[in-house]
C-alpha positions in Angstrom: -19.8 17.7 -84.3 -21.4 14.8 -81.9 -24.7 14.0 -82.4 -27.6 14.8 -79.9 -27.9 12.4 -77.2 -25.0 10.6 -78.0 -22.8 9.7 -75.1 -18.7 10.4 -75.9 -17.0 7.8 -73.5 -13.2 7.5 -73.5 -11.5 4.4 -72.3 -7.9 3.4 -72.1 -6.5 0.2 -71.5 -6.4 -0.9 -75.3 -3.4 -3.4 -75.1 -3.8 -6.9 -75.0 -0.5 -8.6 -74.2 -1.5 -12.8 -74.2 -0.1 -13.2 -70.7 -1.1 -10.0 -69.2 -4.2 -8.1 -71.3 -5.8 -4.6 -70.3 -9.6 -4.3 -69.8 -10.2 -1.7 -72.1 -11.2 -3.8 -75.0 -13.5 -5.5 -73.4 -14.9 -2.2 -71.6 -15.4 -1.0 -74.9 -17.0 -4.0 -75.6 -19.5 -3.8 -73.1 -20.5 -0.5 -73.5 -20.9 -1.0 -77.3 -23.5 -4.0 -76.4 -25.3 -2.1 -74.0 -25.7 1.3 -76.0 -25.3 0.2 -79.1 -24.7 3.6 -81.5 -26.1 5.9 -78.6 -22.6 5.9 -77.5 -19.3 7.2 -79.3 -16.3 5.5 -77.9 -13.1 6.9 -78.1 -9.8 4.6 -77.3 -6.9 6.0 -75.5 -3.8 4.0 -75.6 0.3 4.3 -75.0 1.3 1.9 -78.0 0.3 2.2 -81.9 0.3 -1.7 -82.1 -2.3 -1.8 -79.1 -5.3 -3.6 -80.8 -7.8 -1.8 -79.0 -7.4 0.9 -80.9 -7.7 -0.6 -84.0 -11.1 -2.0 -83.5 -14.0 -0.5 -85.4 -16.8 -2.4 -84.4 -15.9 -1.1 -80.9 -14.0 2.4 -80.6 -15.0 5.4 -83.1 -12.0 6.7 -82.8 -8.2 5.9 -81.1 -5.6 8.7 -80.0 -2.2 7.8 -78.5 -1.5 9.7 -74.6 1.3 10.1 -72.5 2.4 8.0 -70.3 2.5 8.4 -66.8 6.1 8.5 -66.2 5.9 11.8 -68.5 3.8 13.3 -65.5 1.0 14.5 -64.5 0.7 18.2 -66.5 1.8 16.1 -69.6 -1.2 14.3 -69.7 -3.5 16.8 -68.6 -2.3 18.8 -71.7 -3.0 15.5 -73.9 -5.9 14.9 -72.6 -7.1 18.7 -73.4 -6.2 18.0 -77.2 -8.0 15.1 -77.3 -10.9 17.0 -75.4 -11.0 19.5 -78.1 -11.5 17.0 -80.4 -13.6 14.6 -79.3 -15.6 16.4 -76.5 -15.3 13.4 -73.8 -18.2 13.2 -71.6 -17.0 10.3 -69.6 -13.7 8.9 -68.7 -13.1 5.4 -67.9 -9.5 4.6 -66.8 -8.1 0.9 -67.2 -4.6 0.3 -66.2 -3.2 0.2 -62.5 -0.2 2.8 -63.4 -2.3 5.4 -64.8 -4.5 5.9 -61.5 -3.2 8.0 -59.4 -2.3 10.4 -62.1 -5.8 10.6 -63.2 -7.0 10.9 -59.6 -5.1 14.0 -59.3 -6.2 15.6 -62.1 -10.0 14.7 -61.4 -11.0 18.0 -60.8 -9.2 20.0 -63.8 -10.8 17.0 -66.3 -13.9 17.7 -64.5 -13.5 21.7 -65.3 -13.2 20.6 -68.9 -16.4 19.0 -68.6 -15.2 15.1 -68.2 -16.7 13.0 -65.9 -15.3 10.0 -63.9 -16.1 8.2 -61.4 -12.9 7.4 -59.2 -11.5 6.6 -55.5 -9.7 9.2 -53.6 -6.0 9.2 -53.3 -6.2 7.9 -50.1 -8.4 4.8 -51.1 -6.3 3.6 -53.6 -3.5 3.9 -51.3 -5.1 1.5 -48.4 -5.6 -0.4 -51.5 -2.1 -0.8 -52.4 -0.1 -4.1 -52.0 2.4 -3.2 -49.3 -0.8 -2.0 -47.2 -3.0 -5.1 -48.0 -2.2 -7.0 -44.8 -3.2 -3.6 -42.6 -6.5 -3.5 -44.6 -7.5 -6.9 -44.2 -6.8 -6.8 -40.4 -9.1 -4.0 -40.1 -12.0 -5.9 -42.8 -11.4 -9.0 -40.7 -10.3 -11.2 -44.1 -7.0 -13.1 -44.0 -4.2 -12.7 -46.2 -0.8 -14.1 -46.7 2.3 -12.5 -44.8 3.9 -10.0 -47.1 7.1 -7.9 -47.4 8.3 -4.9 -48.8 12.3 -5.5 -49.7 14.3 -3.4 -51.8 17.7 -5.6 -51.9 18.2 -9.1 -53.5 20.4 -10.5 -51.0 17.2 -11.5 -49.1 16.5 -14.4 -51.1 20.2 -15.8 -50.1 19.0 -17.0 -46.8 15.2 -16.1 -46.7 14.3 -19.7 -45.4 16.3 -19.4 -42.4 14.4 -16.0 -41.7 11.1 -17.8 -41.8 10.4 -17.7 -45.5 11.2 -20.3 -46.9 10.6 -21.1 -51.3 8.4 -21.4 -53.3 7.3 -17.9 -52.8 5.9 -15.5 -55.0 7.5 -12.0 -55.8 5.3 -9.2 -57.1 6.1 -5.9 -58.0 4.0 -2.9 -56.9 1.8 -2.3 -59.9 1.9 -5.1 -62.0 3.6 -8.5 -62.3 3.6 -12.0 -59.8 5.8 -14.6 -60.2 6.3 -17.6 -58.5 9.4 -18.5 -57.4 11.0 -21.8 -56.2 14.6 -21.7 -55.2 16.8 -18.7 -54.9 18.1 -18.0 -58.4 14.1 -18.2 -59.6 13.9 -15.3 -57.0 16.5 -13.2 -57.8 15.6 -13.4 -61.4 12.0 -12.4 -60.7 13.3 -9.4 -58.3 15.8 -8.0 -61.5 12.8 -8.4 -63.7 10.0 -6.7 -62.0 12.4 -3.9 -60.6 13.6 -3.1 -64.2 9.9 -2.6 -65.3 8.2 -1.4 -62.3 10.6 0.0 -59.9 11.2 -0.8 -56.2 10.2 -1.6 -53.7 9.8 -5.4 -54.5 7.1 -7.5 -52.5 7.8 -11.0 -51.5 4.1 -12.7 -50.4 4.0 -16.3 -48.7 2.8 -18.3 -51.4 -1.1 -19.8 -50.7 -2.3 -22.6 -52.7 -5.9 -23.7 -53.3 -8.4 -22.8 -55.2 -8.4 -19.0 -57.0 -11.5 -17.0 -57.3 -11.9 -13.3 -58.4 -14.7 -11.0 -57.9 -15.4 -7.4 -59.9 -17.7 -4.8 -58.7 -18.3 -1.3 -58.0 -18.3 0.1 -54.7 -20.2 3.4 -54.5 -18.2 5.7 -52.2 -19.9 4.9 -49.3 -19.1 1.9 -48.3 -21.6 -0.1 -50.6 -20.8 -2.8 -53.0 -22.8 -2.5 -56.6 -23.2 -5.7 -59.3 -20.4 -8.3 -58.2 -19.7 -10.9 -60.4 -17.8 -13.6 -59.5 -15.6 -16.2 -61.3 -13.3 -19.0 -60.7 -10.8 -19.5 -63.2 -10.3 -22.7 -65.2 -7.0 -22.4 -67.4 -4.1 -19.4 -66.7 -1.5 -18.2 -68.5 2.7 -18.2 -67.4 1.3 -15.0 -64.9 -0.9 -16.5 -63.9 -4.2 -14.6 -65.8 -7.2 -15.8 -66.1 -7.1 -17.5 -70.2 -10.5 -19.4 -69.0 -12.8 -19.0 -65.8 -16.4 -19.9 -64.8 -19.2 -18.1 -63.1 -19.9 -19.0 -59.7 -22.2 -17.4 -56.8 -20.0 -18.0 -53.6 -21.7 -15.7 -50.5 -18.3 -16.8 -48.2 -16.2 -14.3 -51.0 -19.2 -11.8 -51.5 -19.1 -11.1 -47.4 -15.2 -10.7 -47.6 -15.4 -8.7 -50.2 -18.7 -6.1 -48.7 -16.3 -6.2 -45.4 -13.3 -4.8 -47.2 -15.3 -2.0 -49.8 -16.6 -0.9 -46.5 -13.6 -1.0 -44.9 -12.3 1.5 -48.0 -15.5 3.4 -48.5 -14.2 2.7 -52.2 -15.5 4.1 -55.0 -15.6 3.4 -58.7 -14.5 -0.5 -60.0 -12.6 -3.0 -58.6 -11.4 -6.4 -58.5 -10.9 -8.6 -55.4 -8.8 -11.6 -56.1 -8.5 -14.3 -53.2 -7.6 -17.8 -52.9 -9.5 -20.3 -50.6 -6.9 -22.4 -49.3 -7.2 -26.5 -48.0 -9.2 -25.2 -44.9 -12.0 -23.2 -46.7 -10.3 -19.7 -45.4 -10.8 -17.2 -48.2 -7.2 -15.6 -48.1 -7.0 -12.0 -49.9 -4.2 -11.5 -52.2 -5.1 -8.4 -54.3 -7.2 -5.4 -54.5 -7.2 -4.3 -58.3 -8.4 -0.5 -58.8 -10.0 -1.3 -62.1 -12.2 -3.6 -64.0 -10.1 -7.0 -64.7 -9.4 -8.0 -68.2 -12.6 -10.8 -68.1 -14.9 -7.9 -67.5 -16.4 -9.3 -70.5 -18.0 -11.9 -68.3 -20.1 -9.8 -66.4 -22.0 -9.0 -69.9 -22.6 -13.0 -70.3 -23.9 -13.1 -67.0 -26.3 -10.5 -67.0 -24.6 -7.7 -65.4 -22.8 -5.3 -67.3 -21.0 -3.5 -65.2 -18.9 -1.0 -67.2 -22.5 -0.3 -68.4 -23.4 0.4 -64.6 -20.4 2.4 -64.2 -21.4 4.3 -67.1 -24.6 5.2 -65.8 -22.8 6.1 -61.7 -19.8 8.6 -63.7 -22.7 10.3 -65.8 -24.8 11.2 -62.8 -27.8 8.4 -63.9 -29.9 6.2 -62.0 -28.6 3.1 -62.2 -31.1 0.4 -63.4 -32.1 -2.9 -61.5 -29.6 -5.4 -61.7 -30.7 -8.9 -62.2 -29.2 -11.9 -60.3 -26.1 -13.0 -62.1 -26.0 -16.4 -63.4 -24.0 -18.8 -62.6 -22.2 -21.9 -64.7 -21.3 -19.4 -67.6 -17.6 -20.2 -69.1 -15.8 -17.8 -71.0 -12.3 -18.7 -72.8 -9.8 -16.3 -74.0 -8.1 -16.5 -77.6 -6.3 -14.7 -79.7 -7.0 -12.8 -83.1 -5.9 -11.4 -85.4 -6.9 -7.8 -86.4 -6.4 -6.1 -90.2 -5.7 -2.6 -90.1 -4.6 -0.6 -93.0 -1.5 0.8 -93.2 -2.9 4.5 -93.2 -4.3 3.8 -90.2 -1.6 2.8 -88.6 0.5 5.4 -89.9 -2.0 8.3 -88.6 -1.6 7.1 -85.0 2.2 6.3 -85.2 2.8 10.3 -86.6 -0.2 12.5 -85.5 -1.2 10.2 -82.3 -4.5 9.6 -83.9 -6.7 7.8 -85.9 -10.2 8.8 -86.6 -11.8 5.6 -87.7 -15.1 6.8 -88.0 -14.3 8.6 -91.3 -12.3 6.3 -93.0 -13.7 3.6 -95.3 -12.7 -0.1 -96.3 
């Protein structure tokens, strides 16, 4: 039985794939800094080897869900067994894909007595890659020509129709890859259809210098806490493996014009890249908290912590001015997990870690 007081959060997200991590480990993170044990933090994943879950120092407990190709009354029905189990207050969603499915079911979670704190359908939608030129027209913030293309022949003669290599091809969820002759592209187009499904989008390629900023917009047009970073070292996709803080009002005005241009609500990340002549181009609007969420604790704003606070129906406290010059740099660990552990989530999709021992 939970504890009086204490605050059941769930968070998903748990992977941590070098080139291409989820946030939820260092959500989890966060929150554990910031509440310390007046928090219980469960950790939802899709994959037993997700690393996340195997973390004791930051989730209580791990459960494996559905995943969202298995549909939406699929992972309601998970969610309800995990529910009756853990009695979630608070649900924090991670990933990209799992969005839309957990906008839906918003107000059936919210029956069950979980809170989020999400965007409408519609706002993730304007959000979405194929749409980001549209939006930016209307927040006044430039971005590079894009195109939706669902055949491969386009790369055989794309130069003569105005677009010519390198280029980048990105797929609708997840995934950019920069490509610099026609077999490059092609390859890049098999790859990201095979894992995330048409349509395929081709974006002019900017180059300059690439800066991200994560916030929280409050549903009515206001942006809460950015933080802002420009990265330092990047991985084969392009991730952020290093990045430092930086205050940059040029990128905090294009990004206030476009959360008020969404009325957006709940975290987000706003990646641009100013190019030789200063212009802040936009090239994605993530729906979630990016992977170096982390840094917004080193900088004094902990905004999963402030997230926290917005889902559960708190005031949020003050937030201090972030500071800038902080580096953070990614590595990898290892983590030791018993066998029994591992075997608990592999066969009964859960591991309560709380009551094992070392």
């Amino acid at each position: 039985m939970k504890r009086e007081s204490v605050l059941t959060v769930a968070v998903t997200g748990m992977n941590a794939v070098p080139d291409n991590p989820g946030a939820g480990l260092a959500v989890a993170r966060c929150l554990r800094e910031a509440y310390g044990e007046r928090i219980r933090i469960v950790g939802l994943g899709y994959d037993a080897l997700d690393p996340g879950l195997h973390r004791r120092e930051y989730c209580d407990s791990a459960h494996l869900i559905s995943y969202p190709g298995s549909g939406a009354d699929t992972l309601l029905a998970r969610l309800a067994e995990v529910h009756e189990t853990e009695r979630i207050d608070v649900l924090l969603p991670c990933l990209d894909a799992e969005l839309p499915l957990v906008i839906a079911l918003a107000p059936q979670l919210a029956a069950l007595g979980i809170r989020s704190y999400l965007p409408s359908a519609e706002q993730l939608a304007r959000r979405a890659k194929d749409r980001l030129p549209e939006l930016a027209d209307e927040a006044g913030v430039a971005t590079p020509e894009t195109l939706s293309i669902s055949n491969i022949d386009f790369f055989r003669d794309c130069d003569r129709k105005g677009w010519p290599f390198p280029l980048v091809v990105k797929g609708g969820f997840y995934d950019a890859r920069i490509a610099t002759c026609p077999a490059d592209a092609e390859s890049a187009f098999r790859a990201i259809a095979a894992e995330w499904g048409m349509p395929v989008l081709v974006q002019r390629r900017i180059t300059g210098e690439e800066c991200n900023l994560t916030g929280i917009g409050d549903g009515t047009g206001a942006l809460l806490g950015e933080v802002m970073m420009k990265k330092r070292a990047t991985t084969i996709r392009g991730k952020a493996w290093a990045g430092i803080s930086i205050q940059d009002e040029g990128l905090a005005d294009a990004a206030r014009r476009l959360i008020a241009a969404l009325k957006w609500k709940g975290p987000v990340e706003i990646e641009v890249m100013r190019d030789s002549q200063g212009v802040y181009q936009l090239i994605e609007i993530n729906p979630r908290f990016p992977a170096w969420i982390y840094l917004s604790q080193g900088v004094g704003r902990n905004l999963p912590a402030l997230l926290l606070s917005l889902a559960s129906g708190e005031k949020p406290p003050p937030l201090a001015p972030p500071q800038p010059g902080i580096l953070f740099i990614r590595y990898a660990q290892e983590t030791i997990v018993p066998l029994s552990s591992f075997e608990s989530l592999m066969m009964a999709g859960r591991s309560p870690m709380e009551d094992e021992t070392t």
